[in-house]
C-alpha positions, -999 to +999 in steps of 0.1 A: +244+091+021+209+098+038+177+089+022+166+126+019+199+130-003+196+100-028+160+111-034+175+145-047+205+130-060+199+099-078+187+088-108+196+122-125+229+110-148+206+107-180+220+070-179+256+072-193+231+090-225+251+121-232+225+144-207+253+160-188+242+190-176+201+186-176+187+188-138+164+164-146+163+133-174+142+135-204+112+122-213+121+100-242+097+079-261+106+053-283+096+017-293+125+008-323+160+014-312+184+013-340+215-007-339+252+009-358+264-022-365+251-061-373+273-071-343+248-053-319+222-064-337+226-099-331+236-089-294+275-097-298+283-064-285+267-045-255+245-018-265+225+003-239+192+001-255+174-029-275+137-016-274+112+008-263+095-020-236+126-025-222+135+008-211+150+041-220+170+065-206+140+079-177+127+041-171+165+037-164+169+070-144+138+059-118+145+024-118+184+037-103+170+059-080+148+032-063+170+007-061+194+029-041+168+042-019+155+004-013+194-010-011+183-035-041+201-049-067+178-036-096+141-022-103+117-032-124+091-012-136+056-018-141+023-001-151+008-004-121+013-012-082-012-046-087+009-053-120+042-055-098+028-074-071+013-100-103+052-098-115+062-107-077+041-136-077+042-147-111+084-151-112+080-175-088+041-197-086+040-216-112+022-251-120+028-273-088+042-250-068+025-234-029+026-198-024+016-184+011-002-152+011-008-126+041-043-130+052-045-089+052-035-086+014-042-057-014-076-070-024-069-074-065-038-090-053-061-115-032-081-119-070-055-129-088-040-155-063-076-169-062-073-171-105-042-188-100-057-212-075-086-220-095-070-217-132-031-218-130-025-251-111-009-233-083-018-238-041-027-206-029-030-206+010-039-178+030-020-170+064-028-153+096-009-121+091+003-123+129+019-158+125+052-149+128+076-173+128+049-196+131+047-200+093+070-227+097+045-250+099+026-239+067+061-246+043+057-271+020+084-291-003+067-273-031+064-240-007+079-212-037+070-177-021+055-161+009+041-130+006+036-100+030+023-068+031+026-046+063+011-030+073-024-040+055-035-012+037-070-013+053-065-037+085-029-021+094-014-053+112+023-053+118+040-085+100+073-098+116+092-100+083+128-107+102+111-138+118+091-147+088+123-144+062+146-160+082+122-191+089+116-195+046+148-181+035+166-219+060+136-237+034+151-221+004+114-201-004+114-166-011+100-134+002+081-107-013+059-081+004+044-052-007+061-021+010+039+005-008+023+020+028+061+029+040+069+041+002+107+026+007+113+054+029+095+046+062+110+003+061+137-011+045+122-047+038+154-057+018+174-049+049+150-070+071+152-101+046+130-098+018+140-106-013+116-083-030+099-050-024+065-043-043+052-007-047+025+012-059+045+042-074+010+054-083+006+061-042+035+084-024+062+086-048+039+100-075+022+118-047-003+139-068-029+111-080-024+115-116-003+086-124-004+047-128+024+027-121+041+001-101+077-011-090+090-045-081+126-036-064+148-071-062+183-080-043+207-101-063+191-134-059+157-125-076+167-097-098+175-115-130+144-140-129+115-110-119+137-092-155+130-127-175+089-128-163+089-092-170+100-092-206+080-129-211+045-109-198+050-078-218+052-058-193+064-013-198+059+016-183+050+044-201+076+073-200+055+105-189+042+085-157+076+075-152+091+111-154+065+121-131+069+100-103+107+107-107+097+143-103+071+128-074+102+112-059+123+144-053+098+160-025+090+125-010+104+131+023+091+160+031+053+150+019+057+122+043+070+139+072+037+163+067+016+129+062+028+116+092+026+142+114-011+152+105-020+117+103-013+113+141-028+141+149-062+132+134-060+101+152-055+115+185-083+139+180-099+106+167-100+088+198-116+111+222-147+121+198-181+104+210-190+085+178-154+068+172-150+032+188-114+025+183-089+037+156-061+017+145-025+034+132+003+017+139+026+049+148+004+049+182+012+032+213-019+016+215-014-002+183-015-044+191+018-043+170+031-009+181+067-025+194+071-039+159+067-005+139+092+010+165+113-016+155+113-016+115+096+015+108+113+054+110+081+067+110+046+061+092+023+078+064-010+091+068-029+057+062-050+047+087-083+035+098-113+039+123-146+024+137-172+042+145-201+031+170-232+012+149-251+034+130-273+037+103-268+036+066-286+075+067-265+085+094-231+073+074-243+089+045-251+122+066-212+121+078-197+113+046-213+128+020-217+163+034-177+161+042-159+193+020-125+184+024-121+144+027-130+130-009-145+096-012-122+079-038-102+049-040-064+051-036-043+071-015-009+088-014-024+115-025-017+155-014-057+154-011-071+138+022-097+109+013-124+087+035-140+053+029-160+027+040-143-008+036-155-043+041-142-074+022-139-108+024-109-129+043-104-165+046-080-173+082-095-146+107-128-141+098-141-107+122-163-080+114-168-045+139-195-036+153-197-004+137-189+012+099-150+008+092-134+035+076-100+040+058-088+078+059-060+093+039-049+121+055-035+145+030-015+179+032-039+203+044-043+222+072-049+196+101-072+219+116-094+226+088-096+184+082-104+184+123-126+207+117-147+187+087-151+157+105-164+176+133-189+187+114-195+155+100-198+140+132-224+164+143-242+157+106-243+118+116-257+128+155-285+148+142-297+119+117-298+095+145-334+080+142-358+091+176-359+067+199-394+049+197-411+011+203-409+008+164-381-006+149-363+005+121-371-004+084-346-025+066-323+000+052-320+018+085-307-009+107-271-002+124-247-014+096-219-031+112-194-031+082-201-001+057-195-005+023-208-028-005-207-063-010-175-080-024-176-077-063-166-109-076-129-123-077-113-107-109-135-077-115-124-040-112-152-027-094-150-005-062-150-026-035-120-050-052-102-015-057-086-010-022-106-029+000-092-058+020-109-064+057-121-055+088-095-052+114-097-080+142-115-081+176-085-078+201-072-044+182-104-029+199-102-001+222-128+015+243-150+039+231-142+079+237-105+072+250-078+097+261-052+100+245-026+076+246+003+089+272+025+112+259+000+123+236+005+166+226-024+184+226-048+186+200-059+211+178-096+225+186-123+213+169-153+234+159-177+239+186 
């Protein structure tokens, strides 16, 4: 069966509950379950339900239908995608143990590794996302997990998770990574050795931006341990989040087929506009990584990023702000296109652009009309340019080199810890203005 047709197909059978018939499961809320007999009670008899945390029939619907579109073992569901990646981690860093995380990591992902480093008696070490196979040399005896995420949701570098899985799996550590850019659908990270898939359900599969929630998809090896820490942490989803992103789930493929396509289009008409320095997406063939996404990835979403040439803070305001159809707002996955600025913190390759670094969702809309507002937007951030004179600029006009504001501290919930990670590095750095790559189509017009 194709992915297209488990997405329709699966995790529509109510659960063994007695829904035969209903196109779609209920939405069934409950906390107590009541037992018919002592026996089941006490657990001497199998019962399908014990308690409202630990699922009901539509937790157990989307939990089956992810697991068979990610070839795991079992699902476990979350409130949200930093929740599952906590759950990842947790299962397996405990007092004493090392845990090696990816360098380009979700930003409250990167918080809580630094509480556990500074609170939980745990080794946190960050790694050069490009390492490879080279992490070898970073195991430890007390080496529990290695974590990955590729591509990084703000710096998009490619990991090599075959090379990186095979070399911990011969040291006995596990993998995790979070998957959440390719939604499942895009990389099979199971099938290239992980052990276990995080995702932000809240993203793609939910698809509409009106839902928090998270998955932590396991093979047969980590399945029952990520069910213990779940249960021990309290950990439930809440039942109308989880019906919609089963409902979010059934028009996945086609959302990011449109994602994709659109999202490649921007990003040719990207590189040959004046005021962009480089863009990075790793579907193009000028991506450092490219050979790596054609071999692990079907396709991509409509994540990706771009620098633009130093500026000042009036003339990224001018671009941004005046923008009708790109929202500023954290998240993506979205039918709704979105634009930041992004600039955090990183500990191995420290790098920062010489020009504002922006993250852009590109949603479902017309890709001309999303051309067409960054054209204007472009021509907004020319005309604010200051005139050329002897004097230099005041303080708060000076070219900024990484837009955005400062880090907010490890732990809090404030914008620049909601999706921000880090700059992208120095050799991803292509010349200014471009042609498109070879083989490029050509692009829609832009407004004059």
């Amino acid at each position: 069966m194709q992915d297209d047709t488990r997405l329709i197909h699966h995790g529509r059978a109510g659960a063994g509950a007695g829904y035969d018939g209903l196109v779609n499961p209920p939405v069934c809320h409950a906390s107590t379950i009541l037992f018919p007999t002592l026996d089941a009670l006490e657990g001497r008899t199998p019962v399908p339900m014990s308690y409202g945390r630990h699922g009901t029939p539509t937790q157990f619907a989307l939990a089956e239908a992810l697991s068979a579109l990610h070839g795991g073992a079992g699902t476990v569901l979350v409130p949200s995608g930093l929740a599952a990646a906590v759950l990842a981690i947790s299962t397996f860093a405990h007092v004493g143990t090392h845990v090696l995380i990816t360098d380009s990591v979700y930003g409250p992902t990167r918080a809580y590794c630094d509480e556990l480093a500074r609170h939980r008696g745990v080794t946190v070490e960050y790694f050069d996302p490009l390492i490879g196979a080279g992490i070898e040399a970073l195991l430890r005896p007390e080496t529990a997990l290695v974590f990955l995420e590729s591509p990084g949701s703000l710096t998009f570098e490619l990991q090599d998770v075959p090379a990186i899985a095979a070399v911990a799996h011969a040291r006995g550590v596990r993998v995790a990574i979070d998957d959440t850019w390719s939604a499942g659908y895009f990389m099979k990270p199971l099938a290239l050795g992980a052990d276990i898939s995080v995702q932000a359900l809240t993203k793609y599969v939910g698809g509409h931006s009106d839902l928090m929630l998270g998955a932590v998809i396991c093979n047969a090896g980590t399945l029952d341990a990520v069910k213990h820490q779940a249960r021990l942490t309290g950990n439930a989803s809440a039942p109308d989040d989880v019906s919609l992103a089963l409902r979010g789930l059934r028009t996945l493929a086609v959302r990011l087929h449109q994602h994709e396509l659109s999202g490649l289009d921007l990003a040719r008409w990207l590189v040959q506009q004046p005021q962009v320095a480089r863009v990075v997406h790793p579907g193009r063939p000028d991506h450092p990584q490219h050979d790596l996404w054609l071999r692990d990835f079907s396709g991509a979403c409509g994540l990706f990023g771009f620098e633009l040439h130093p500026c000042t803070r009036t003339q990224l305001a001018a671009f941004l702000d005046g923008l009708k159809l790109f929202g500023m707002g954290y998240s993506w996955g979205g039918f709704e296109s979105l634009i930041i600025p992004a600039h955090a913190p990183r500990t191995v390759r420290k790098w920062k652009t010489a020009g504002p670094w922006l993250r852009v969702h590109v949603g479902l809309e017309e890709i001309e009309d999303l051309i067409n507002d960054l054209a204007l937007g472009f021509q907004r951030l020319s005309a604010a340019a200051p005139p050329p004179g002897p004097a230099a600029p005041a303080a708060a006009e000076t070219a900024v080199a990484a837009a955005g504001s400062e880090p907010a501290a490890p732990g809090s919930d404030g914008p620049p810890d909601s999706d921000s990670e880090e700059l992208p590095p120095a050799e991803m750095t292509e010349p200014a203005g471009e042609q498109p790559a070879a083989g490029d189509p050509p692009l829609p017009p832009a407004v004059a």
